[in-house]
MISE-37203 format. One line per field, with one value per residue: x, y, z of N, C-alpha, C, O in turn; residue number from 0; residue in three letters. Coordinates in steps of 0.001 Angstrom, whole numbers, plus 524288, in hexadecimal, padded with zeros to 5 digits. Example, Ala and Ser with C-alpha at 12.3 -4.5 7.8 and 13.67 -1.06 7.14 Angstrom:
2
nx: (83386,83232) .
ny: (7E9C6,7F736) .
nz: (81E78,81BA8) .
cax: (8300C,83566) .
cay: (7EE6C,7FBDC) .
caz: (81E78,81BE4) .
cx: (83390,83264) .
cy: (7F31C,8001E) .
cz: (81E78,81EBE) .
ox: (8379C,83461) .
oy: (7F309,80472) .
oz: (82111,81F67) .
resi: (0,1) .
resn: (ALA,SER) .
! end
This chain:
119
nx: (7CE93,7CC8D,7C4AB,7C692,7D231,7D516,7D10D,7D850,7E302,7E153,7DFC4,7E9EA,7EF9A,7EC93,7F00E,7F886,7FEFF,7FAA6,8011C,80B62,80A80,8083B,811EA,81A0D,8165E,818BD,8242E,829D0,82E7B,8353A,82F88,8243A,82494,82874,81FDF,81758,81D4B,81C1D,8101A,80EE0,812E7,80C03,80413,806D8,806C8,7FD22,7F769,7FD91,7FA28,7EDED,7EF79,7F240,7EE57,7E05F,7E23D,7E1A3,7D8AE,7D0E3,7CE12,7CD27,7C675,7C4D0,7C740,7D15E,7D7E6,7D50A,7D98A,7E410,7E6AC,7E5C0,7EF5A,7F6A3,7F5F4,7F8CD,802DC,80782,807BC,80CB0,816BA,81923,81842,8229F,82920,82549,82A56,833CB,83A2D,8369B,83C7E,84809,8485B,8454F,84CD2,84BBF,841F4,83765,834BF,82BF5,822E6,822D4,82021,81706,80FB0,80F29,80A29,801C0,7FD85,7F9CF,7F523,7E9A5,7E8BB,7E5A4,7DCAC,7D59E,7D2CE,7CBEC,7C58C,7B74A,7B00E) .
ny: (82F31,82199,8192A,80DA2,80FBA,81545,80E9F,8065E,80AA5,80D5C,803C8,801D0,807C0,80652,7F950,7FA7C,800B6,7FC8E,7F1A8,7F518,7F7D4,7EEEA,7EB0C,7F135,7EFE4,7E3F9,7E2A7,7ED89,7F8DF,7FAD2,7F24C,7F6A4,800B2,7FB0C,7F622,7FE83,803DA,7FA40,7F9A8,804D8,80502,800BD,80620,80EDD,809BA,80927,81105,816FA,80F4D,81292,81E1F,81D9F,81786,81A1C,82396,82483,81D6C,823F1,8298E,8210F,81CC0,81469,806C6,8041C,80B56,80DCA,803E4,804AC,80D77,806F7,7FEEC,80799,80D1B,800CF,80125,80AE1,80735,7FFC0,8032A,80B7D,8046F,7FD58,8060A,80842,800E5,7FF0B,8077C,80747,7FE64,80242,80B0A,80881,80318,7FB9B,7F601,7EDC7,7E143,7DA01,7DDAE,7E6F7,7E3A0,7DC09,7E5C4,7EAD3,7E361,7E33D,7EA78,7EA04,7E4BA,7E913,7EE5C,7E730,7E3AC,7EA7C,7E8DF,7E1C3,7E570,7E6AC,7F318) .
nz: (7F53C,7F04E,7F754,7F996,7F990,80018,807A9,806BF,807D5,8128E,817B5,81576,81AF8,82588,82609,8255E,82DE0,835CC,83380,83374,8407C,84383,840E8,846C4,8504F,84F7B,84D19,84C47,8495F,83FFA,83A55,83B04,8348F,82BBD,82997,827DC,81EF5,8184A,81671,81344,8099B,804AE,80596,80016,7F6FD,7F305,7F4E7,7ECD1,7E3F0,7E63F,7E3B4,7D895,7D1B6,7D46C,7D295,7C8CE,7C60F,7C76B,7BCC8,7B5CE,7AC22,7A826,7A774,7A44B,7A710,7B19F,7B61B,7B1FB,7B94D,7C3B3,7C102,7BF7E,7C98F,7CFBC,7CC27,7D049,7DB40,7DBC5,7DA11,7E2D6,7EB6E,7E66D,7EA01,7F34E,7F7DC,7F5A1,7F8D6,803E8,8072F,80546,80CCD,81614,81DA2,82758,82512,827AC,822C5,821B1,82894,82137,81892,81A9A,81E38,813EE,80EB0,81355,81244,808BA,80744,80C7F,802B9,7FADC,8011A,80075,7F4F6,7F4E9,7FB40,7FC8A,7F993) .
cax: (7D0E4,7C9B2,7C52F,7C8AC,7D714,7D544,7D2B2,7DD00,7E5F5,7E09F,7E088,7EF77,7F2BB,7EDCB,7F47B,80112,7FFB8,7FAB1,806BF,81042,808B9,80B3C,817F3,81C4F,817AC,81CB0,82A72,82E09,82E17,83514,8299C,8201B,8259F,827CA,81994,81589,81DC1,818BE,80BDA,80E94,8120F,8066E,7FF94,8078C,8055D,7F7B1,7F6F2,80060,7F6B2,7E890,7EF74,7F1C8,7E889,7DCFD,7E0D2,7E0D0,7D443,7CACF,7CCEF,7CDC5,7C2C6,7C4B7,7CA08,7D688,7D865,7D5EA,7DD35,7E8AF,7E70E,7E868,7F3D3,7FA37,7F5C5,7FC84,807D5,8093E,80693,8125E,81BD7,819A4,819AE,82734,82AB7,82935,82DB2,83AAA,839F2,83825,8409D,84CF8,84844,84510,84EF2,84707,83C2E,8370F,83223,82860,81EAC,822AC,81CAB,81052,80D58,80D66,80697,7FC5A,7FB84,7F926,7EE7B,7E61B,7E6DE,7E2BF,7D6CA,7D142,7CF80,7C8E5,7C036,7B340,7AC77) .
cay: (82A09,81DBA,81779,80A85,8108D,8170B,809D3,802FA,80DC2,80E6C,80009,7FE3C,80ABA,80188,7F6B3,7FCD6,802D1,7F779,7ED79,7FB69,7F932,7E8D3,7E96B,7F492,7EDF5,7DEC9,7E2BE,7F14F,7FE3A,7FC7A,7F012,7F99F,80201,7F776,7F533,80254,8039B,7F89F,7FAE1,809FC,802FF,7FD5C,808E6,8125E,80967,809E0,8196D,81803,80E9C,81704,8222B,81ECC,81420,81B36,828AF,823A0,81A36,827F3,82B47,81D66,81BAA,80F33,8015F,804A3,8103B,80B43,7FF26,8078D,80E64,8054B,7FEDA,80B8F,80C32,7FEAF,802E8,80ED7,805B7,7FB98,807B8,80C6E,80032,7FD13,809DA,809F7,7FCBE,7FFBB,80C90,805E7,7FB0B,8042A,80D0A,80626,7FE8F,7F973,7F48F,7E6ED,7DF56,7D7CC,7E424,7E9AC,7E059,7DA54,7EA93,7EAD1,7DEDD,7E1D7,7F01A,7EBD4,7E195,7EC81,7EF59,7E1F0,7E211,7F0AF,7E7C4,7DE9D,7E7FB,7EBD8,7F89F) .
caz: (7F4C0,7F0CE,7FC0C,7F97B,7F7BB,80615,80B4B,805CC,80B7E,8187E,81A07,8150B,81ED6,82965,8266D,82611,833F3,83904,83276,83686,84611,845DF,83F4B,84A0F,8548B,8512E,8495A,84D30,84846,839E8,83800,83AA4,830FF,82644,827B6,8249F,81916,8152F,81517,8128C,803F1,80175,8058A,7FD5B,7F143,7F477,7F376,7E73B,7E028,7E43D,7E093,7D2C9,7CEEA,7D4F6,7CFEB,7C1D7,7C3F7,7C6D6,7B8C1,7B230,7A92E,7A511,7AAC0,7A425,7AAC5,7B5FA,7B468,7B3D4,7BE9C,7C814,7BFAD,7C2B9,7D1A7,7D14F,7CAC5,7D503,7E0B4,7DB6E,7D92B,7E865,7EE58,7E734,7EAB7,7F900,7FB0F,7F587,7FF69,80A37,80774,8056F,80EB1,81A4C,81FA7,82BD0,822EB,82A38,81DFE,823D8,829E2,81CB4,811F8,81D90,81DEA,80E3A,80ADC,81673,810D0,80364,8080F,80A37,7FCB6,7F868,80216,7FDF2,7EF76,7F64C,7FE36,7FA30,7FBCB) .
cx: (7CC86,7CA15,7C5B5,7CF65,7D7FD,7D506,7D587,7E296,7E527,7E15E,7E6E6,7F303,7F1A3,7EFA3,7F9B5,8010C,7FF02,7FF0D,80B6A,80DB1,80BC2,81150,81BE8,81B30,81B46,822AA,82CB4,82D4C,82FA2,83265,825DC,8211F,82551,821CE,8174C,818A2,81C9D,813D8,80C0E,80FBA,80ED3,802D7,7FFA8,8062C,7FF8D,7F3F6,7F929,7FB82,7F0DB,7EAF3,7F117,7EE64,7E317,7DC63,7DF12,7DBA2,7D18B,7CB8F,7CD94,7C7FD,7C037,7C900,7CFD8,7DA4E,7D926,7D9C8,7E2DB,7E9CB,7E817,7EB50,7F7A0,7FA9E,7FAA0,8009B,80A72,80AF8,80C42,81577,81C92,819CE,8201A,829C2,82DDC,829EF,8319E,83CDB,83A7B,83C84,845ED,84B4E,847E0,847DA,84DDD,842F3,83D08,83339,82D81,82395,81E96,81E3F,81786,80E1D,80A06,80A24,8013D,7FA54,7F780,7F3A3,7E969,7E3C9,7E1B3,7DD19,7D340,7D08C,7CB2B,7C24E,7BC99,7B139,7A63E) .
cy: (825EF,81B8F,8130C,80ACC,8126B,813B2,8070B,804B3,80DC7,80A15,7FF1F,801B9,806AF,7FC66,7F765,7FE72,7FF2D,7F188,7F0E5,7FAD9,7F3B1,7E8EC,7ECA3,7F1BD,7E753,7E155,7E878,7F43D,7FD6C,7F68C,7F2C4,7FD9E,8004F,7F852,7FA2A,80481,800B0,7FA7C,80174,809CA,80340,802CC,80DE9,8114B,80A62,80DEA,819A0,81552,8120D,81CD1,821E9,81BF0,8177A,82186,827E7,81FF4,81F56,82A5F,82762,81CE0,8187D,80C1C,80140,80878,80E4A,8078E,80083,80A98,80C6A,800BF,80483,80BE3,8082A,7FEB0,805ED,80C80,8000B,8012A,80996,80797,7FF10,7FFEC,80B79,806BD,7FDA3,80386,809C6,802F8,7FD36,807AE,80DA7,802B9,7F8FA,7F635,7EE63,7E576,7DCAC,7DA81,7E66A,7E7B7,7DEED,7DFED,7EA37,7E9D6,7E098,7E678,7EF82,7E6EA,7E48A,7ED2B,7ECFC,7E1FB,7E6E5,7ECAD,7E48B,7E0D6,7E8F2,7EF4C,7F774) .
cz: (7F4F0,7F66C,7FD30,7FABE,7FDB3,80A65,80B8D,8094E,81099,81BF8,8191A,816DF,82516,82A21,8281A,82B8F,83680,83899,83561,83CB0,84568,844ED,843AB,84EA7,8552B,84E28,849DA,84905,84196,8383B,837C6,835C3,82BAF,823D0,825A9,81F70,81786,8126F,81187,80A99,80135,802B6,800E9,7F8CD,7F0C7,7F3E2,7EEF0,7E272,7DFCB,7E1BC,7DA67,7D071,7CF65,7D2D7,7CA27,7C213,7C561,7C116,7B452,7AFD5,7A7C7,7A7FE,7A8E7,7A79D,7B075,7B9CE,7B526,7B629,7C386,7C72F,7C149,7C77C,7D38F,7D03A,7CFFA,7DBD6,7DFFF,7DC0B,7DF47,7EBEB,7EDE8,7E960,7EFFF,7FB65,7F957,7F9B4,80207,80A55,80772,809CA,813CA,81C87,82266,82AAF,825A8,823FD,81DC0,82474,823B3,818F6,816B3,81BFB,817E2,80CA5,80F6B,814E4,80BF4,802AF,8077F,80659,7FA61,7FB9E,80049,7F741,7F09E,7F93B,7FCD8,7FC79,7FB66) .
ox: (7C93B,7CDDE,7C594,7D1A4,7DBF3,7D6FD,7D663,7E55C,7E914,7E2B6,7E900,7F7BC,7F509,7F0CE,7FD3D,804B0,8024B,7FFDB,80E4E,80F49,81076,814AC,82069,81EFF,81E65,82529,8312D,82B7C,82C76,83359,82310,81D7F,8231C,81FDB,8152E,81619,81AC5,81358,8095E,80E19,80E2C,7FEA7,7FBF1,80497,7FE23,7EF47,7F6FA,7F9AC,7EF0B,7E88F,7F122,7EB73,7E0CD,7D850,7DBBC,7D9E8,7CD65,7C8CA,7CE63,7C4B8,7BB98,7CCE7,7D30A,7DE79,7DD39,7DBDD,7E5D9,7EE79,7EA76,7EB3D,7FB36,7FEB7,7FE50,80372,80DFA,80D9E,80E85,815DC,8211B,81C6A,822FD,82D8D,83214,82A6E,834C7,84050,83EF9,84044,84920,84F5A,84945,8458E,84E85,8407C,840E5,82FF7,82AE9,82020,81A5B,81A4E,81399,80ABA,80555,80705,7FCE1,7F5A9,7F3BF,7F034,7E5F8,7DF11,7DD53,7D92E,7CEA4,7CCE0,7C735,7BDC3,7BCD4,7B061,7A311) .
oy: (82602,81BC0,8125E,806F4,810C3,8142D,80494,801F5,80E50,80A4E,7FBCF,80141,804E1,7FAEC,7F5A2,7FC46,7FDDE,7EE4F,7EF49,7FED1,7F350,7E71D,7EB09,7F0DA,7E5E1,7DD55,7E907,7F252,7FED7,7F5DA,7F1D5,7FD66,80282,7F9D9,7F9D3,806CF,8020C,7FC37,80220,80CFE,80519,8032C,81024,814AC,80D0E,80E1D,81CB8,817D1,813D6,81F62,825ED,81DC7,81801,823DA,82A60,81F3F,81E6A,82E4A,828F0,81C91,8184B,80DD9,7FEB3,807DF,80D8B,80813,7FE38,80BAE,80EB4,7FD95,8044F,80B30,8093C,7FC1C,8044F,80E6D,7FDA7,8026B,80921,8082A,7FF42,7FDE4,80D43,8071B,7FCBC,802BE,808C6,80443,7FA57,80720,8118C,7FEAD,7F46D,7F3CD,7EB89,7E844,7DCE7,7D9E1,7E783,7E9CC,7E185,7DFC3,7E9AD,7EC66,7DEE6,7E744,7F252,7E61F,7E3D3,7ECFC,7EE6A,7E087,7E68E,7EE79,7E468,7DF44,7ED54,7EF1C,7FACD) .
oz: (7F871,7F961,801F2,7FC90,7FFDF,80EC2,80F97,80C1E,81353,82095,81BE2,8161C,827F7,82E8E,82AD9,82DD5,839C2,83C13,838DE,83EE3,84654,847DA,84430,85173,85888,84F19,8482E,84500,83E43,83392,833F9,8329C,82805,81FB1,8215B,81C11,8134C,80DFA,80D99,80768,7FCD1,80060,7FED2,7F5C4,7ED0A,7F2CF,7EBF9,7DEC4,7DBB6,7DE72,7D7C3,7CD1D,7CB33,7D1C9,7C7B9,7BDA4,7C320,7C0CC,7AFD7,7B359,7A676,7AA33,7AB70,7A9F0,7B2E6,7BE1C,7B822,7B605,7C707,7CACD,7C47C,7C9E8,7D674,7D320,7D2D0,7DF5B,7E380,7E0AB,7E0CD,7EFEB,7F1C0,7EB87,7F174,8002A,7FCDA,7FCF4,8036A,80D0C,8099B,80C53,8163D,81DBC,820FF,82E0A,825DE,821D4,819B5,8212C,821B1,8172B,815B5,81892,816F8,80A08,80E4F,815BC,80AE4,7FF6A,80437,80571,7F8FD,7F93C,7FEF2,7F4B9,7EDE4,7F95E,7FAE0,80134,7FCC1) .
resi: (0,1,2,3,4,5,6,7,8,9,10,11,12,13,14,15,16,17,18,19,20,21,22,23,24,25,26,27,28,29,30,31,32,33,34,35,36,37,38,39,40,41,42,43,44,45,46,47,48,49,50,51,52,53,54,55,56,57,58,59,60,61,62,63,64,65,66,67,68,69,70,71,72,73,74,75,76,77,78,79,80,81,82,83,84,85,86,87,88,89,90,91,92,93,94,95,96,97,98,99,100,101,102,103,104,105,106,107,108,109,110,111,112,113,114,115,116,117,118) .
resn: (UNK,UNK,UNK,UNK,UNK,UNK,UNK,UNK,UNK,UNK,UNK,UNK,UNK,UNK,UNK,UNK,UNK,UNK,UNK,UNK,UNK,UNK,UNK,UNK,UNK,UNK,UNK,UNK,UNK,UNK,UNK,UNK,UNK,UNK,UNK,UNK,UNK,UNK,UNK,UNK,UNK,UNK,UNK,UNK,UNK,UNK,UNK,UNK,UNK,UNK,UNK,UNK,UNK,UNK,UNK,UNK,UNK,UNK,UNK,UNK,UNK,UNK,UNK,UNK,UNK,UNK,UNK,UNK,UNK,UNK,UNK,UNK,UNK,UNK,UNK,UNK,UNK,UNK,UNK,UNK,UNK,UNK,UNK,UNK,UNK,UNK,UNK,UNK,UNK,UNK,UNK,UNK,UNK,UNK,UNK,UNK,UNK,UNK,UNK,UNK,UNK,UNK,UNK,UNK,UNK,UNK,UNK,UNK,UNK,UNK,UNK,UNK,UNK,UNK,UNK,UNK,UNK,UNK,UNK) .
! end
């Protein structure tokens, strides 16, 4: 695994435990929960986009190639996001909405700062 792709993951598994620790201790057991499905979103799209963008960029050739590789990634990483917010949302009764979306958006920050990062 790229290791840019290992940090992105590792930082938007600690987020989530740490929004899933505050949200459990101020708001109770199904906030703590919310928060890790939240985040557990952003982390799955996260694994959905390296695994298809980055499988198809080790044999792109060319900037088109490429190009559409991680158009597909982001394809894959919309399709699981809608996916398992509709899940949870029918599936979770309990869901606190609040812990839910802070988790998300603080999961998917990560993201945004691994572009920013340099090596």
């Amino acid at each position: 695994m790229h290791p840019q792709v290992r940090w992105v993951l590792r930082g938007q598994l600690l987020v989530t435990l740490l929004a899933g620790l505050v949200a459990g201790l101020t708001l109770g057991m199904n906030a703590a929960v919310s928060a890790v499905l939240g985040g557990g979103i952003a982390i799955a799209s996260a694994l959905a986009y390296a695994w298809r963008a980055l499988r198809s960029a080790r044999v792109a050739v060319d900037a088109r190639r490429a190009l559409n590789a991680q158009m597909l990634g982001e394809g894959y990483k919309f399709a699981v996001t809608l996916l398992l917010f509709s899940l949870v949302f029918t599936a979770y009764a309990a869901l606190v909405p609040l812990p839910f979306f802070l988790a998300y958006a603080a999961t998917i920050v990560v993201y945004w700062i691994a572009l920013l990062r340099q090596r």
